[in-house]
ROSE-4610 file (N, C-alpha, C; in Angstrom, 1 decimal, always signed):
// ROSE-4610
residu = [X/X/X/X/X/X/X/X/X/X/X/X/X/X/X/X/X/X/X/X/X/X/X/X/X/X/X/X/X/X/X/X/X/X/X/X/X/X/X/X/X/X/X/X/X/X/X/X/X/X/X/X/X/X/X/X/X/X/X/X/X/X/X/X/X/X/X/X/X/X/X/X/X/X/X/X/X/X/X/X/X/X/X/X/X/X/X/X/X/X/X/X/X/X/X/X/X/X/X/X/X/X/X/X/X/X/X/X/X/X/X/X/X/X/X/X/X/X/X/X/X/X/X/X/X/X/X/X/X/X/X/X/X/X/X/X/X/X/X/X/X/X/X/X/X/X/X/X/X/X/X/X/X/X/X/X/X/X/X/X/X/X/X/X/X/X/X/X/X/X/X/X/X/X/X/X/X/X/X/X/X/X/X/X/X/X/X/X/X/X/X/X/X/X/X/X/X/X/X/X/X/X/X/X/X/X/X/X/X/X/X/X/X/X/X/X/X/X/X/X/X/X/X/X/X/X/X/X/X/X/X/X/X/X/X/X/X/X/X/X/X/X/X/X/X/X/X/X/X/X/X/X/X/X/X/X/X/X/X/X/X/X/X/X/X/X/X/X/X/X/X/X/X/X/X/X/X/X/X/X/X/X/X/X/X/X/X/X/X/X/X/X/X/X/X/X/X/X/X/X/X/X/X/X/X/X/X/X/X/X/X/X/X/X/X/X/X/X/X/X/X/X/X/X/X/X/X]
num = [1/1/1/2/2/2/3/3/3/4/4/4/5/5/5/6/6/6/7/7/7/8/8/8/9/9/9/10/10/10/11/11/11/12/12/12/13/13/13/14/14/14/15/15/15/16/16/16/17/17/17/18/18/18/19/19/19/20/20/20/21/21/21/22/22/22/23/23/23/24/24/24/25/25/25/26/26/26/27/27/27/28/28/28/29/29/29/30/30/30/31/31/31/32/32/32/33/33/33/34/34/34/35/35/35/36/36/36/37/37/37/38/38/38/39/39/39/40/40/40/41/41/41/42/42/42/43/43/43/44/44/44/45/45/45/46/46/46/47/47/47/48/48/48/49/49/49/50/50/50/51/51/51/52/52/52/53/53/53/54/54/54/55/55/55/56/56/56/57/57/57/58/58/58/59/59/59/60/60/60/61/61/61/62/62/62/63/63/63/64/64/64/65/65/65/66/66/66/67/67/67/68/68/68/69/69/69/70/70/70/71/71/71/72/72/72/73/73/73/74/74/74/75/75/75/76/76/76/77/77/77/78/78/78/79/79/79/80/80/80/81/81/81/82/82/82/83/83/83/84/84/84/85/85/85/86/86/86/87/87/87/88/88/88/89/89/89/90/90/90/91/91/91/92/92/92/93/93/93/94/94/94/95/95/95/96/96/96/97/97/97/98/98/98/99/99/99/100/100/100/101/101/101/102/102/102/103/103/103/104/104/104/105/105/105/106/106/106/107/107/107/108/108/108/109/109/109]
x = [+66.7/+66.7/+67.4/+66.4/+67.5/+68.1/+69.4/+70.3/+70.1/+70.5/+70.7/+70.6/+70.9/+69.7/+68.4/+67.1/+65.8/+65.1/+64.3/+62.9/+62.7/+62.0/+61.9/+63.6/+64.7/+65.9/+65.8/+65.4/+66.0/+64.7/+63.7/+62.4/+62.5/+63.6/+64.1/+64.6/+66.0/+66.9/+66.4/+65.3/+64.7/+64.7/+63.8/+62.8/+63.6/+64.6/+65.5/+66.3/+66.7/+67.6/+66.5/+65.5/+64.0/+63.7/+63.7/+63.8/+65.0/+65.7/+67.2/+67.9/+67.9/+68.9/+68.0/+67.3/+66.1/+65.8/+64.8/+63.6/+64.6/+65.2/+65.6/+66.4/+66.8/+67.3/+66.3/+65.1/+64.0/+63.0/+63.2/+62.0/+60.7/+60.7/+59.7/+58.4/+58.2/+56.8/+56.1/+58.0/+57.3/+57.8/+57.9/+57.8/+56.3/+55.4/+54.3/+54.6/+55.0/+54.9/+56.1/+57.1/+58.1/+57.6/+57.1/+56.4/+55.4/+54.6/+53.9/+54.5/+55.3/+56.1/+56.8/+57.1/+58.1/+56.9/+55.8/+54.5/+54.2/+53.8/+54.0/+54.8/+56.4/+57.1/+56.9/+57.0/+56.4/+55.8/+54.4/+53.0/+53.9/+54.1/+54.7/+55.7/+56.8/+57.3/+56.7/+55.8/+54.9/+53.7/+53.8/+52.4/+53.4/+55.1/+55.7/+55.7/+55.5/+55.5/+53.9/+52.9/+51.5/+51.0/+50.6/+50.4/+48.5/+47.7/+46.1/+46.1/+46.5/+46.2/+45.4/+45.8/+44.8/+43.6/+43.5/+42.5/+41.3/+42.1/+41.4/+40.3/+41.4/+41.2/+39.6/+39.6/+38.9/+37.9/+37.6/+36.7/+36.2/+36.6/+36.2/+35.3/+35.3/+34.9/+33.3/+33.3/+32.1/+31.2/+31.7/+31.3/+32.4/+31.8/+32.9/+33.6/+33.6/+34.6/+34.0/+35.0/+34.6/+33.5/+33.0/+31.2/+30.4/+30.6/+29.3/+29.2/+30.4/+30.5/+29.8/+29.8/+29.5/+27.9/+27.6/+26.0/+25.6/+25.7/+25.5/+25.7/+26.4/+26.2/+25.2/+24.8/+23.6/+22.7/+22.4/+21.3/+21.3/+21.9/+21.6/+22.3/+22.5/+23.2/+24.1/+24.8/+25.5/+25.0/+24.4/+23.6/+23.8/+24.1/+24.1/+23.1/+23.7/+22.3/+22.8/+22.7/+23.2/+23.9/+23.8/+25.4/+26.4/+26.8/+28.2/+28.5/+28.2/+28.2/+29.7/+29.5/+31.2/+32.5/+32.4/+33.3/+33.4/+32.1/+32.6/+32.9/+32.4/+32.9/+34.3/+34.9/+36.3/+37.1/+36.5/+37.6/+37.2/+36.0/+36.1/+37.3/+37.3/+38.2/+39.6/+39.8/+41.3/+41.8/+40.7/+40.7/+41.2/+39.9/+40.3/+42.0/+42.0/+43.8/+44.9/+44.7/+45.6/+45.9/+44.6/+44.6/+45.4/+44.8/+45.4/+47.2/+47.7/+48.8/+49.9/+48.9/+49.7/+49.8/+48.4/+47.8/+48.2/+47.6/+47.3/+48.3/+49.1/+49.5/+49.5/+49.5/+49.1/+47.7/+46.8/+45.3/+45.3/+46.4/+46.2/+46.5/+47.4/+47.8/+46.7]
y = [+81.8/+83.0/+82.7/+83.3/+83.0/+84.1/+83.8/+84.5/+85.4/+86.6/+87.0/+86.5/+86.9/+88.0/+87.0/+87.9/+87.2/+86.7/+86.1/+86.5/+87.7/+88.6/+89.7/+90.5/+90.2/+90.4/+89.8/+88.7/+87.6/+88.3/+88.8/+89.1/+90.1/+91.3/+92.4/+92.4/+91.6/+91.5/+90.9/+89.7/+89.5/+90.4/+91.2/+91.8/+93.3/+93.4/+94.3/+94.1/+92.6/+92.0/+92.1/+91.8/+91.6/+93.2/+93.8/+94.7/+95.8/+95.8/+96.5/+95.8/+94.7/+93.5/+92.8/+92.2/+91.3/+91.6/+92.6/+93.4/+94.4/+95.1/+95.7/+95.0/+93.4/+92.7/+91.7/+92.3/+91.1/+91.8/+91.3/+91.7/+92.2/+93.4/+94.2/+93.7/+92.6/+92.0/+91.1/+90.9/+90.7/+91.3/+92.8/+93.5/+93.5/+93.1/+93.4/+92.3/+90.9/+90.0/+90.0/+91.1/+90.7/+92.1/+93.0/+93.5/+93.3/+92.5/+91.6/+90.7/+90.1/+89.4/+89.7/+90.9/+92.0/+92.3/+92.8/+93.4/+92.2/+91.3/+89.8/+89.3/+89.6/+89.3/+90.8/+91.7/+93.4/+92.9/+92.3/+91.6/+90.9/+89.6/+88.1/+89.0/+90.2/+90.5/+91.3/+91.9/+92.7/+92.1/+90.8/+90.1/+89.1/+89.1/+88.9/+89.1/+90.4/+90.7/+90.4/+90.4/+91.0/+89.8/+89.9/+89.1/+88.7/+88.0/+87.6/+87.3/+87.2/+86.1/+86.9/+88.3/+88.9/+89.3/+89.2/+89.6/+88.4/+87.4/+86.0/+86.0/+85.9/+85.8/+86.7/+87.8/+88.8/+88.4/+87.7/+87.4/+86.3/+85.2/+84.2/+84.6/+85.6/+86.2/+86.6/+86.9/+87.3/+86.2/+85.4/+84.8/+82.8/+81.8/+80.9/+81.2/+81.9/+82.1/+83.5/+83.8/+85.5/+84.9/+83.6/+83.4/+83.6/+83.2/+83.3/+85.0/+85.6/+86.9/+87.9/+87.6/+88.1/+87.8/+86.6/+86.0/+87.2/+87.2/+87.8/+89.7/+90.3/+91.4/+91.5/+90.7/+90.2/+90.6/+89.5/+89.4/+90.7/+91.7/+92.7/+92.5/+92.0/+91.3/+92.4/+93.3/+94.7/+95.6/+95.8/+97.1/+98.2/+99.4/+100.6/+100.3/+100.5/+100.8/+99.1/+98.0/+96.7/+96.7/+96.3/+96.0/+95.7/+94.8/+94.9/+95.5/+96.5/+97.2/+97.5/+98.7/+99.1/+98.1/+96.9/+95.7/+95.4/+94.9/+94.2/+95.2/+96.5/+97.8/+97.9/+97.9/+97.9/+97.2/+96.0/+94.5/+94.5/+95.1/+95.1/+96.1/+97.4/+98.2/+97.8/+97.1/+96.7/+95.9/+94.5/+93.9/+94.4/+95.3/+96.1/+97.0/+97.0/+97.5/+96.8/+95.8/+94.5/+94.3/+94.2/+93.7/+94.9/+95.7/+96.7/+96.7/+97.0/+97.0/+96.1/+95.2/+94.0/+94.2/+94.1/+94.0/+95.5/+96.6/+98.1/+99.4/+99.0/+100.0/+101.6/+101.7/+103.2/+103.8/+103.0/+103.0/+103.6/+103.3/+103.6/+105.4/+105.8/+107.3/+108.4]
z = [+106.5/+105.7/+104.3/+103.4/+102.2/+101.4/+100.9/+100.3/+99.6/+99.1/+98.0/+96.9/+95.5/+95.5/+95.6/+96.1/+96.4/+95.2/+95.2/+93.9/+93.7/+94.4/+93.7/+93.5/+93.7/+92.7/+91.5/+91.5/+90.1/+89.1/+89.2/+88.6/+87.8/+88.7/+88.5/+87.3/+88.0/+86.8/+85.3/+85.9/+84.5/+83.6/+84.5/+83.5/+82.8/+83.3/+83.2/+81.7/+81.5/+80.7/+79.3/+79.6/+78.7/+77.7/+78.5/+78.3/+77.4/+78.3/+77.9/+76.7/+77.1/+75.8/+74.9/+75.4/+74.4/+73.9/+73.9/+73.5/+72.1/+72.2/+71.0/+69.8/+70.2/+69.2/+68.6/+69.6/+68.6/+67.2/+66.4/+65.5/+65.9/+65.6/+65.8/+66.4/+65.2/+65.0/+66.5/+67.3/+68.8/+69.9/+69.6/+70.6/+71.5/+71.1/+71.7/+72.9/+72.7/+73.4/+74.3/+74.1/+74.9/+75.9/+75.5/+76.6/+77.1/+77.1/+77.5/+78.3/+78.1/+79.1/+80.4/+80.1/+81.0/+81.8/+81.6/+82.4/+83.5/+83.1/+84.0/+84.7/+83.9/+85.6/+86.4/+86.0/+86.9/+88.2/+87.7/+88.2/+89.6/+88.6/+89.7/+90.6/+90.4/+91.3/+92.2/+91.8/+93.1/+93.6/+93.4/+93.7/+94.9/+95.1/+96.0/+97.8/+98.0/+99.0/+99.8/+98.5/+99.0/+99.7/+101.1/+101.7/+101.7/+101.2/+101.5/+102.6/+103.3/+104.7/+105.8/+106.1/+106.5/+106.3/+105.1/+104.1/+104.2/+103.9/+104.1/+105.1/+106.6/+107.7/+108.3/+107.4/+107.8/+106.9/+105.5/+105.3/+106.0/+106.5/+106.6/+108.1/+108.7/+109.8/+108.9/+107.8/+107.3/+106.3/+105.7/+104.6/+105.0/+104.0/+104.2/+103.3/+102.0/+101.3/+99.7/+98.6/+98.6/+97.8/+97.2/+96.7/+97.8/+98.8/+99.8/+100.3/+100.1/+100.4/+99.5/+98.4/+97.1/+97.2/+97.4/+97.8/+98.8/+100.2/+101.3/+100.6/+99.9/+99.7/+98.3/+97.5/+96.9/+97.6/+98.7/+99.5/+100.0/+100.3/+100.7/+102.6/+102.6/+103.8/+105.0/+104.0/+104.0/+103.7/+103.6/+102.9/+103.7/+103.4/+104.5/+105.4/+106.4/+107.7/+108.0/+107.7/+108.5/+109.2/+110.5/+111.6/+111.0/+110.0/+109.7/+108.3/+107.9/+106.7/+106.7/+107.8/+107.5/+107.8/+108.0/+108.3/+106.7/+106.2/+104.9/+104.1/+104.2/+102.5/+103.0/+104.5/+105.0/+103.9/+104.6/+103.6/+102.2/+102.0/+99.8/+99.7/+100.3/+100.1/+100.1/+101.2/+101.2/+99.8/+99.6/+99.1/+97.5/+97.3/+96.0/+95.9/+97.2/+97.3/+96.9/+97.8/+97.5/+96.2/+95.4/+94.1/+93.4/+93.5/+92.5/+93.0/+94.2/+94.3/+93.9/+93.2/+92.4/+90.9/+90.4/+89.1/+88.1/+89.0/+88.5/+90.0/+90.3/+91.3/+91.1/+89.8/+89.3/+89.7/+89.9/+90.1/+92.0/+92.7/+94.0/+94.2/+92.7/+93.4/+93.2]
């Protein structure tokens, strides 16, 4: 087990320090970049807990990996009315979850 504080502590604090102290002693001209920066560790710390591995798992049951998946609902493969329709719109759904709960977490409310 490891100690205190975690990665998503140290991420925090980053981005906390970035923000609060950094950011108002830097010249204007790169505020954009220091918030930009700060959005990214946001990201890397909530991209911390999010586990793929189920997600994976659950595709690899469907496709060998998300091109042949993407081929296969191409092909029409899924299509309403297919036997595994509601399996794969499941796992796009999640999928599109996942991502967002990392990338866009505002997008889930």
């Amino acid at each position: 087990m490891l100690e205190a504080p975690d990665a998503a502590d140290l991420l925090a604090t980053a981005r906390d320090s970035l923000l609060q102290k950094l950011l108002p002693a830097l010249p204007a001209h790169l505020h954009y970049e220091a918030r930009m920066a700060a959005n990214a560790i946001a990201i890397a710390s909530r991209a911390i807990p999010a586990d793929p591995a189920p997600l994976a798992a659950r595709l690899a049951e469907l496709a060998e990996d998300a091109a042949g998946f993407a081929a296969r609902i191409r092909a029409g493969e899924f299509a309403p009315g297919a036997p595994r329709h509601a399996e794969a719109a499941a796992l796009l759904r999640d999928m599109a979850r996942l991502r967002c709960s990392v990338s866009a977490p505002r997008a889930l409310r």
